[in-house]
N, C-alpha and C positions, 0 to 999 in steps of 0.2 A: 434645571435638570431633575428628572423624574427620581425620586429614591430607589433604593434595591429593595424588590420585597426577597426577604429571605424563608419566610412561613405565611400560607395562607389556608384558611378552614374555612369552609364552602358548606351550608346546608348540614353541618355536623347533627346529628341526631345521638346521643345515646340513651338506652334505654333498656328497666331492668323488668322482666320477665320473671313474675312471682305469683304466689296463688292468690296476694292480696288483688292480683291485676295486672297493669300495664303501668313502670311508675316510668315517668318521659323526666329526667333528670337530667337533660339536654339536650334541647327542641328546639335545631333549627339556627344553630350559631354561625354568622359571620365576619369574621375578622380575619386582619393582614399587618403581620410585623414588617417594619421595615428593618433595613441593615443600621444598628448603631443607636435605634430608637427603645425607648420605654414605653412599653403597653400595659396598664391598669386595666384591671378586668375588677370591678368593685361590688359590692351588696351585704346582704346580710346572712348568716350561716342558713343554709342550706338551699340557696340562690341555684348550685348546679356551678359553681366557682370552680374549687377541686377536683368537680369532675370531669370538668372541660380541659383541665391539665392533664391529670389520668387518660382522657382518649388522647391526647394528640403522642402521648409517647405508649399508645397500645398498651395501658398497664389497668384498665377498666376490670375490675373482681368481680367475680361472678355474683349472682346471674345476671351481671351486666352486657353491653354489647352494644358497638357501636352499629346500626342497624339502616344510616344513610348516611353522606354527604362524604366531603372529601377532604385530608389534609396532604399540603403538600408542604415541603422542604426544600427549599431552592428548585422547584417547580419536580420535585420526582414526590409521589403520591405514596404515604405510609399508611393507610390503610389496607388492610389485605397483605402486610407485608410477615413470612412468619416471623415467629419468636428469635431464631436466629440470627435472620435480618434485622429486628429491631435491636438484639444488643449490641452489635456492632454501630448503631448509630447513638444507642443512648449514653449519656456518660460522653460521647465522642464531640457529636455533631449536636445535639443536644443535652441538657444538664438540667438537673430538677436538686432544686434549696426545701426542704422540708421545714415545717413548723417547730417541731421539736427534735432536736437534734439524738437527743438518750433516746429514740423511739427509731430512730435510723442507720446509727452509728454503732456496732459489732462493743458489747460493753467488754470483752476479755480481749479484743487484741489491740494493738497499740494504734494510735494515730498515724502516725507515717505508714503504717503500714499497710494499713486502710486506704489510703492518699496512694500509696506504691501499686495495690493490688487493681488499683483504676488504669494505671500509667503502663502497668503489665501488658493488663489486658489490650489497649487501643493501640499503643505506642510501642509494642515489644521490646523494649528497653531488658536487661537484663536486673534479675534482685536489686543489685546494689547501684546502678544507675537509677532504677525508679527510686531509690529509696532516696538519695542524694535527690533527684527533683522533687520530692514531696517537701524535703526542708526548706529548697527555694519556693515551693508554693506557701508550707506556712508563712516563712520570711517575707512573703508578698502581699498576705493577707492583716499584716502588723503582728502576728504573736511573736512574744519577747522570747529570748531563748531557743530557737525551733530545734537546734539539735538534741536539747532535753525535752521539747516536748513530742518532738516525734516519739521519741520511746517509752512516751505515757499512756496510758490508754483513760478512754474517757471520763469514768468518772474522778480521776483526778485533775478535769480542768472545771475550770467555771463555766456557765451557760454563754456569756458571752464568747470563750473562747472555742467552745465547742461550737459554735454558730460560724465562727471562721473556720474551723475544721471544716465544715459541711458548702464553704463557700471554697475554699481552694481546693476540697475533693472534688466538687461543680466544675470548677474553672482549670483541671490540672488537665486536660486534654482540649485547651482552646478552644472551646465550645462556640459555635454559630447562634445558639440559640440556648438561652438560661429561664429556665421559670423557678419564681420563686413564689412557692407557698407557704403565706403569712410568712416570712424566716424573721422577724421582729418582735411575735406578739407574746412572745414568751420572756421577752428581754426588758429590763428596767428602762425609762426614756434615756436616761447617758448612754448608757450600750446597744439602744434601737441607732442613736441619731450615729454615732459611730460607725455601725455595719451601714447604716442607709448610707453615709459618705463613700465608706469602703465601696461598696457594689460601683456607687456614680464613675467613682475616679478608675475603676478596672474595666468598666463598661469601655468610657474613654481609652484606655488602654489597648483592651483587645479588641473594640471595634465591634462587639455583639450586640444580636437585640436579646432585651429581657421582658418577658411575659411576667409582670408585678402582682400576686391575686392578695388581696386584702380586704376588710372592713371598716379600714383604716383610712379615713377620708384628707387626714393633716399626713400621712404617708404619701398618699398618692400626690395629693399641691407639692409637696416636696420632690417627688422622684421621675412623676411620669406626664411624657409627651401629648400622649394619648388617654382618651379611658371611653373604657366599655360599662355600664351599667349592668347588671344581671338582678334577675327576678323571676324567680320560677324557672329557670332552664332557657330563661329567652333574655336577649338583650333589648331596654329598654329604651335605651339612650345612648350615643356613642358619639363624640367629639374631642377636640381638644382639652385640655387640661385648663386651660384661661377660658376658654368658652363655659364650658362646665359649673363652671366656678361663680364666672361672671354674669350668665344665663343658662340658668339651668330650667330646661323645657317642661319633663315627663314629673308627673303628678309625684314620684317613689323620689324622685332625682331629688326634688322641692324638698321633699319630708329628711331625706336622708340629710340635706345639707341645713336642715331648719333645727335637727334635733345636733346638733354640735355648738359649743358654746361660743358666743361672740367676744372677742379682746377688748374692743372697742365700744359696747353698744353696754344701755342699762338691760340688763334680764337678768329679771327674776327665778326664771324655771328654765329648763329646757325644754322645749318641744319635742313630746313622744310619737310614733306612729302607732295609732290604735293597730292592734290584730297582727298575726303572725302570715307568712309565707304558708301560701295551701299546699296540701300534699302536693308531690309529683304523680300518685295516683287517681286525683281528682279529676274527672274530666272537665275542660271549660269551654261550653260553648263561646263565649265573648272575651273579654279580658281579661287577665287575670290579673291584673290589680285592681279587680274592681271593688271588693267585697271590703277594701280600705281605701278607696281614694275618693277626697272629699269633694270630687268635682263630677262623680260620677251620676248618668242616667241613664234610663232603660234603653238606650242605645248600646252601651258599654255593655250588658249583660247577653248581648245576641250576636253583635259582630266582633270577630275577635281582628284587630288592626294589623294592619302591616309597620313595616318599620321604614318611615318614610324617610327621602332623602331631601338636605335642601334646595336649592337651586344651585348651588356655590358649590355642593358637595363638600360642606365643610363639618354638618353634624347630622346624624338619624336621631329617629326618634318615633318611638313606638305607643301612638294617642289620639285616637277618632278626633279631638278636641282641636287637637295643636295645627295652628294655622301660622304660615311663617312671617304672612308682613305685620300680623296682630296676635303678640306671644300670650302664652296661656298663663289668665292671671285672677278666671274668672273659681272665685272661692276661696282663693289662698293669697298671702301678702308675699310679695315677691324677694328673695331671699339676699 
């Protein structure tokens, strides 16, 4: 039986119109959540991650703009939709985890109230009904106490608790669709692996898919079904999460999984990737990971590839190079 998709982005382009030029900070995305599933969307800062979140819930800041392709929500199409139309879905039907919580969270009013003022809006509950469900969302999220801590306002909690705030304000209108950006990396490893339990076991619960965006490569083996690569605004690589792992194809995928440390293995150093992500206003006629990838030749610099499928349709993977019955090993030790 075929799974639900509940989100799919089709040919997503967004891109910022400035006088330094044209910067393409997302060129050409496609991906599909399924219902109940976790999607990794991984790379390194400024891959076009964030930004891919920011357009699917129409909240791209100027002078940005989404300027092709299409996202849809249980097959009805949010692009083009106005401002009105999207806050009734956002918060609602989808829910966005922010990085840092003090950077999201209203620092003079209380927590539950914050949590109520969501439950208002979607749920028309009255004051004191939203207020009472917000204490059952912190009490859902594991904060101790929630009818003292509703009445606190943030910076009298700790980072990890303010992270649960920010995850039952997400979850307090049974959201379809959750994306969480980085919501870990602010957090010390006890209170990462915690909230990453937390999110698993609620996922479970209410039956959502969660769009995962991180840098975080031992996050993602841990949480997510799926993963998307990202480099430049383009997806590189896209498979399962054991495939990924186990065989990993694109030249960025090798590096990204070569500079992490082994448990098991003698090493000495980590393996670094030479050179930085090119501007988004840099035009490329051929690859754009050419100008770091160690297996590149004067091919790579004129065609720029497509994102091929396998035969099996079980992984893509975007590399003039990669051929599927003889994987690509020419230059690099295989990871």
């Amino acid at each position: 039986m075929a799974q639900e998709k509940v989100l799919e982005i089709n040919q997503l382009k967004t891109y910022f119109h400035t006088k330094r030029g044209i910067g393409k900070v997302v060129d050409g995305i496609d991906l599909t959540l399924h219902k109940g599933e976790t999607l990794g969307i991984v790379g390194e800062s400024g891959c076009g991650k964030s930004m891919t979140s920011l357009s699917v819930l129409q909240l791209v800041p100027d002078p940005g703009k989404i300027v092709e392709g299409s996202v849809r929500l249980n097959n009805e199409e949010l692009v083009g939709k106005s401002e009105k139309q999207m806050r009734n879905i956002r918060g609602n039907q989808i829910s966005m985890i922010f990085q840092e919580p003090m950077t999201s969270l209203n620092p003079v009013i209380s927590v539950g109230e914050q949590i109520a003022e969501t439950i208002r809006e979607h749920q028309g509950l009255n004051r004191k009904q939203a207020f009472q469900k917000s204490i059952e969302m912190l009490k859902l999220v594991g904060i101790p106490s929630p009818e003292k801590r509703a009445k606190q306002e943030p910076f009298q909690l700790s980072g990890g608790m303010r992270q649960r705030v920010m995850i039952a304000m997400a979850l307090a209108c049974n959201p379809e669709v959750l994306i969480a950006d980085e919501p870990t990396t602010a957090l010390d490893v006890t209170i990462q692996s915690q909230i990453l339990k937390l999110m698993k076991n609620l996922q479970k619960k209410l039956k959502m898919g969660i769009i995962f965006i991180t840098h975080d490569l031992g996050v993602v083996a841990e949480t997510c079904d799926r993963v998307a690569v990202m480099y430049a605004g383009e997806i590189v690589e896209y498979s399962t999460t054991e495939e990924l792992f186990r065989h990993p194809k694109h030249p960025y995928t090798k590096g990204l999984l070569q500079s992490l440390p082994k448990l098991y293995e003698d090493q000495e150093e980590l393996q670094a990737m030479e050179g930085s992500i090119p501007s988004p206003f840099k035009e490329h006629q051929g690859c754009k990971f050419t100008d770091r990838c160690p297996i590149a030749e004067d091919s790579c610099h004129q065609i720029h590839p497509d994102l091929k499928m396998s035969s099996d349709h079980s992984y893509q993977v975007r590399c003039l190079f990669y051929q599927e019955e003889k994987e690509l090993t020419k230059g690099m030790s295989s990871v």
